[in-house]
C-alpha positions as CSV (number, residue, x, y, z in Angstrom):
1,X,-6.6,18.0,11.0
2,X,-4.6,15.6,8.4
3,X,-5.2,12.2,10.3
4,X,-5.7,8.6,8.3
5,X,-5.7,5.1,8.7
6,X,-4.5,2.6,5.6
7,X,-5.7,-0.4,4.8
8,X,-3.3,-2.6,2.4
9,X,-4.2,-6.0,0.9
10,X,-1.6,-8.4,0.4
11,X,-0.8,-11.5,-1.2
12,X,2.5,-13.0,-2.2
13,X,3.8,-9.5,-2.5
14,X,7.2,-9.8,-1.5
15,X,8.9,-8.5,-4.8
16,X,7.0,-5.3,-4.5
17,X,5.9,-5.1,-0.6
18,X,9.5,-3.8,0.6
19,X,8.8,-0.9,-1.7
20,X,5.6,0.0,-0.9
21,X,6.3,-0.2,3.0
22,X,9.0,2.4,2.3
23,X,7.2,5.0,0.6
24,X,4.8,4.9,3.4
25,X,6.9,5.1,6.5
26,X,8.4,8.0,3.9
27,X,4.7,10.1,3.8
28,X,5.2,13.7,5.0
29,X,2.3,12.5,7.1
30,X,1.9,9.2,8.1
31,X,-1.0,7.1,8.8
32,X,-2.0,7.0,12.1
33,X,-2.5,3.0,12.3
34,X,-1.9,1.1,9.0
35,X,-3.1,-2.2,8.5
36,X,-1.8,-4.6,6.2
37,X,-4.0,-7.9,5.5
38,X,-2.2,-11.0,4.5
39,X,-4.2,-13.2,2.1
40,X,-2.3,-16.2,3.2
41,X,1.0,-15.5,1.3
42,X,3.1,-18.5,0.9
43,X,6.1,-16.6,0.3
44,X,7.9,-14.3,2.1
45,X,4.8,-11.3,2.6
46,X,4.8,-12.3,6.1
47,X,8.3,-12.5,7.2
48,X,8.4,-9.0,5.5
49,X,5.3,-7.5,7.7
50,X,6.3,-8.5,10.9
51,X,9.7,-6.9,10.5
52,X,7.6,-3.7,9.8
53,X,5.1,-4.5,12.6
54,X,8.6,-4.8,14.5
55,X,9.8,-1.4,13.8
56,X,6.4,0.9,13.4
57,X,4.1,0.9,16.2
58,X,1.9,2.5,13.8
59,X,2.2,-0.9,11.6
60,X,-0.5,-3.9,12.4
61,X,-1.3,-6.7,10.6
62,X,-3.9,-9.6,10.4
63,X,-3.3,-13.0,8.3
64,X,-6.2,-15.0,6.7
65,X,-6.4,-18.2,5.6
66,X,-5.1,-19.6,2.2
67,X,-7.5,-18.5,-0.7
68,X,-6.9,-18.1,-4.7
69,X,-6.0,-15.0,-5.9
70,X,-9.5,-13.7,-6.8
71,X,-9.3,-9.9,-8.4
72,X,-13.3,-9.7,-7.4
73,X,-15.3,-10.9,-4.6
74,X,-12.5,-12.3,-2.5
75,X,-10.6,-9.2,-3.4
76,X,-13.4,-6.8,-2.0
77,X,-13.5,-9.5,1.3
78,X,-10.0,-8.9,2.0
79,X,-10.1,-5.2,2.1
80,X,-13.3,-5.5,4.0
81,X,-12.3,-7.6,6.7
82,X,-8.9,-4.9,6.6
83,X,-11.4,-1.9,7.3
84,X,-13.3,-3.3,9.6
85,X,-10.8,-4.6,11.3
86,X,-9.3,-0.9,11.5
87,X,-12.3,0.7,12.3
88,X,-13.0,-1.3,15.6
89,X,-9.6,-1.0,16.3
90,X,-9.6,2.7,16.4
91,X,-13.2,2.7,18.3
92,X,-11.7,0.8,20.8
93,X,-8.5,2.6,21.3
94,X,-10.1,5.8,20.7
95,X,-7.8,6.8,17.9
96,X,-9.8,9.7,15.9
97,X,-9.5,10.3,12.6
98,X,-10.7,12.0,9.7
99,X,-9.7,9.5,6.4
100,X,-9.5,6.7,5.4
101,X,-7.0,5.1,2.7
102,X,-6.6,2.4,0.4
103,X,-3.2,1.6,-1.0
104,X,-2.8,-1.7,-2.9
105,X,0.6,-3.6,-2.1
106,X,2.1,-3.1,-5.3
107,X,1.6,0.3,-5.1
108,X,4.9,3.5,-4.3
109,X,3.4,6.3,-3.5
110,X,5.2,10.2,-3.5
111,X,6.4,11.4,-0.3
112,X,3.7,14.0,-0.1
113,X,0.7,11.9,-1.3
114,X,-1.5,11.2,1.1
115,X,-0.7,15.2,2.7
116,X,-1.6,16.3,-0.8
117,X,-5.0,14.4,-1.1
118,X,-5.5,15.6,2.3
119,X,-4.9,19.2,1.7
120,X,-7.0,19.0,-1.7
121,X,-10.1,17.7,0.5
122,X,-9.7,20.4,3.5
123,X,-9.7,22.9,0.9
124,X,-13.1,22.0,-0.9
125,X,-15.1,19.9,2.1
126,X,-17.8,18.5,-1.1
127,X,-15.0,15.9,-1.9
128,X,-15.6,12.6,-0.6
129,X,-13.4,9.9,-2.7
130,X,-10.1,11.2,-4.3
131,X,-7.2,9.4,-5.5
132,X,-3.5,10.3,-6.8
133,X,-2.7,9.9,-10.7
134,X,-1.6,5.9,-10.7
135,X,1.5,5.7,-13.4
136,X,3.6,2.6,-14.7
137,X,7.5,2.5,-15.4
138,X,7.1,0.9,-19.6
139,X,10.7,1.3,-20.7
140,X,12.3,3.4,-17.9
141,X,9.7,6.0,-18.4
142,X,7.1,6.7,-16.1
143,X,3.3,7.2,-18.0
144,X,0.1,7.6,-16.7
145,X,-2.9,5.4,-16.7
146,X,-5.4,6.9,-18.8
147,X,-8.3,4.6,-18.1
148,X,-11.3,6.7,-16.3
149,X,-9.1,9.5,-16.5
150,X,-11.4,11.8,-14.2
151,X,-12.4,9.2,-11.7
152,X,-10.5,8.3,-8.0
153,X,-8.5,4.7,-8.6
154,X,-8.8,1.9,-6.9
155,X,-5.5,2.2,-5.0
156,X,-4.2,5.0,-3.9
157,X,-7.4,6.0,-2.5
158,X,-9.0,8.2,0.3
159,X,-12.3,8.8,1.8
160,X,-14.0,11.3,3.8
161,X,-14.6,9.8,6.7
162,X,-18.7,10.6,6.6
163,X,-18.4,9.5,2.9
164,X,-17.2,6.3,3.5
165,X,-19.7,5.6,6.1
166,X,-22.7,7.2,4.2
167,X,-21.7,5.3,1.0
168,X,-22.2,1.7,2.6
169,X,-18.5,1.2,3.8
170,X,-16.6,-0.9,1.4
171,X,-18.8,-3.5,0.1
172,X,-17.9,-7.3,-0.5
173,X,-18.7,-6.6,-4.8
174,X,-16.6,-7.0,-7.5
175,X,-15.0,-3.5,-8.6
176,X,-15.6,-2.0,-5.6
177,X,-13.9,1.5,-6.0
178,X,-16.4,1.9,-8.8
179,X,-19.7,1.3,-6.5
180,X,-17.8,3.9,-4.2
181,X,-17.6,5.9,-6.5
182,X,-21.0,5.8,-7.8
183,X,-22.7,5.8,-4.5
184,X,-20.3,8.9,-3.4
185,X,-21.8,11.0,-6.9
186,X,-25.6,10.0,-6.1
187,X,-25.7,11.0,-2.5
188,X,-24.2,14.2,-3.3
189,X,-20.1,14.0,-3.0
190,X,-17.7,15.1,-5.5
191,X,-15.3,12.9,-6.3
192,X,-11.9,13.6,-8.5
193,X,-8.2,12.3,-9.6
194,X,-5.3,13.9,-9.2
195,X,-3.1,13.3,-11.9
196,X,-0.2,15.5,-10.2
197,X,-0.4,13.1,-6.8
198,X,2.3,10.4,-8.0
199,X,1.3,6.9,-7.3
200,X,3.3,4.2,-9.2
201,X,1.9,0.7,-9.8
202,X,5.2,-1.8,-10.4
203,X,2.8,-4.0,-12.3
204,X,0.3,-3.4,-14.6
205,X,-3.2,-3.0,-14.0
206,X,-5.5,-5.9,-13.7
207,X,-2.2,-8.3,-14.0
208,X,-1.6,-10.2,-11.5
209,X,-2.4,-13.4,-13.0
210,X,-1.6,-12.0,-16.1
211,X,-3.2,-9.4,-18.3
212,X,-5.7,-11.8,-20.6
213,X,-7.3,-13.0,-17.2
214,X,-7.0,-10.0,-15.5
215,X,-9.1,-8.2,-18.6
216,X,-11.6,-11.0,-19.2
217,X,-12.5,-10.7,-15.5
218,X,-13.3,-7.0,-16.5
219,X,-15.2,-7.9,-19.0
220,X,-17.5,-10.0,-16.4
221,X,-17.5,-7.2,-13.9
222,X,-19.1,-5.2,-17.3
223,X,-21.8,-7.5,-17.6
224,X,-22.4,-8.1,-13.8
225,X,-23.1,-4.4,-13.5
226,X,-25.3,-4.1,-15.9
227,X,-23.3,-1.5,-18.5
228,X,-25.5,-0.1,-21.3
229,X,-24.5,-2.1,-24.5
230,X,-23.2,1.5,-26.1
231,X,-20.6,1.4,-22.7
232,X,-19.3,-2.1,-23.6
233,X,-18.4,-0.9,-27.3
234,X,-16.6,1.7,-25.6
235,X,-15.1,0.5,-23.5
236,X,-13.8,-2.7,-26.1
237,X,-12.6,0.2,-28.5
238,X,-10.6,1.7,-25.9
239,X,-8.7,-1.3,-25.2
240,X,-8.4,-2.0,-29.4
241,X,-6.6,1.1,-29.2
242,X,-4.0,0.5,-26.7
243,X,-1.0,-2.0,-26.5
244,X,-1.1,-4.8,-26.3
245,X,-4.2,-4.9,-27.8
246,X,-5.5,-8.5,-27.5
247,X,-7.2,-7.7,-24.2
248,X,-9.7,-6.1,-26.0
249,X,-11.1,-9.8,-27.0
250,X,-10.2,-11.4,-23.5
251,X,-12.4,-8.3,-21.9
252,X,-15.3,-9.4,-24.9
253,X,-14.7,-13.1,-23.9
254,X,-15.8,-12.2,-20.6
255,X,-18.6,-10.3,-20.9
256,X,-20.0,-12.4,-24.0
257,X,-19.7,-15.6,-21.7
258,X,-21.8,-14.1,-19.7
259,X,-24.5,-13.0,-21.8
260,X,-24.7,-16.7,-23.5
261,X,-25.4,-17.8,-19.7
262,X,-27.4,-15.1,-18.3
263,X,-25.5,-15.0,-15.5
264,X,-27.0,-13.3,-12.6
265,X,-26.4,-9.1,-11.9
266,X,-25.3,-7.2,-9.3
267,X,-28.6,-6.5,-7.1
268,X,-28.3,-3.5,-6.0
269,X,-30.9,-1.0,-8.2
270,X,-28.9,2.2,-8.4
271,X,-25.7,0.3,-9.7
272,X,-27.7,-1.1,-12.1
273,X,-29.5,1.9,-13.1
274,X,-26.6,3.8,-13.2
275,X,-24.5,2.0,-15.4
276,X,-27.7,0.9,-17.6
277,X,-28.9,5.0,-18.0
278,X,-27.3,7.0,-16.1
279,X,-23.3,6.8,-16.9
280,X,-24.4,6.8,-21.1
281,X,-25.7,10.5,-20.4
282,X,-22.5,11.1,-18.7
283,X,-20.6,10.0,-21.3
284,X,-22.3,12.0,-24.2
285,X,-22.4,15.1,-22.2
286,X,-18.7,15.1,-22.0
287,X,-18.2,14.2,-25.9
């Protein structure tokens, strides 16, 4: 059986929410209960959910309090309280399912995407985390996201249902999708991108309160999880490389700000083992 439930984050998404909403009720296979979470939008998000919640019986929706757009912990709270939200709601309903999704409210997705991921996980049952290909419209052409080219985004996103469960659920963390993934690849699950599987940002990456924050933040994230020091010259000559390339020194600001301070890490030991030993043997057994 195809069957998912969606979770969507949103805050003051009403530019790119009336999109979104319409390449989901436009899936081949639709969710079968997707939940969008308001993050105390103060402009139109929630006029613009309750006409959807209006028309889809499959649409709910809970609204949260007023917070600052925060792209890490409060982030990973929001989709949180979404999932388990729509996990109790299920239980209680007795809705079964098989998936669960992830779609970021700035996010169009192709009509076949989630059937696609779907079909790509019933045929090989050792994938536990995939994710389409996320592109981004720069002058009326459509090009895809390089970054971590062979590893499921953060949007656009679907579990195995005993993957997602065995893996912690999604924690309250900064860069969750990346502990995911992790956790998926050391308890045994494959986990892949499909490039083919269309999924269409209308914003770029990390940019929601613009792209010099938005890469400094990452830059924190890298030192919070404890990256080998050869990972953060990577990762800083990646971004050198790319336009516009300034956010190589906002992602440096970051994560050298937190080195001067000593700042505290994330906790748990197989993150930080991973990214500190285990991820640099990755990386030079791909080069």
């Amino acid at each position: 059986m195809c069957d998912y439930i969606l979770v969507t984050p949103a805050k003051n998404e009403g530019d790119n929410l009336p999109f979104v909403l319409k390449s989901v009720t436009e899936q081949t296979i639709q969710p079968k209960i997707w939940l969008i979470v308001d993050d105390g939008s103060t402009d139109n998000t929630s006029q613009i959910i309750q006409d959807a919640e209006a028309k889809y019986d499959w649409v709910k929706s809970i609204k949260l309090p007023p917070h600052p757009r925060d792209i890490t912990f409060h982030y990973s709270f929001v989709c949180k309280t979404g999932f388990d939200w729509i996990i109790s709601y299920c239980a209680e309903n007795k809705i079964e399912y098989q998936y669960l999704g992830l779609l970021d409210a700035d996010t169009e997705i192709s009509p076949n995407f989630f059937e696609s991921l779907m079909n790509a996980m019933q045929s090989d049952i050792s994938l536990g985390v995939v994710s389409g290909g996320v592109h981004h419209i720069v002058n009326g052409n459509l090009e895809w996201n390089q970054s971590n080219e062979n590893l499921p985004a953060g949007t656009g996103r679907l579990w195995r249902k005993g993957c997602f469960f065995q893996t912690d659920g999604y924690l309250v963390e900064p860069a969750p999708d990346s502990i995911s993934n992790v956790k998926a690849v050391l308890r045994g699950w494959k986990i892949k991108k499909f490039k083919s599987v269309i999924a269409v940002e209308r914003r770029m990456t990390s940019s929601a309160e613009g792209l010099w924050k938005g890469h400094r933040v990452q830059g924190e994230i890298t030192y919070y999880f404890n990256k080998h020091p050869l990972l953060v010259l990577l990762n800083f000559a990646n971004l050198l490389i790319k336009k516009p390339h300034y956010t190589c020194f906002a992602y440096s600001l970051g994560y050298l700000s937190c080195l001067v301070k000593r700042l505290p890490k994330i906790s748990d030991p197989e993150i930080r083992d991973y990214y500190r030993n285990r991820r640099l043997k990755e990386y030079i057994k791909l080069s």
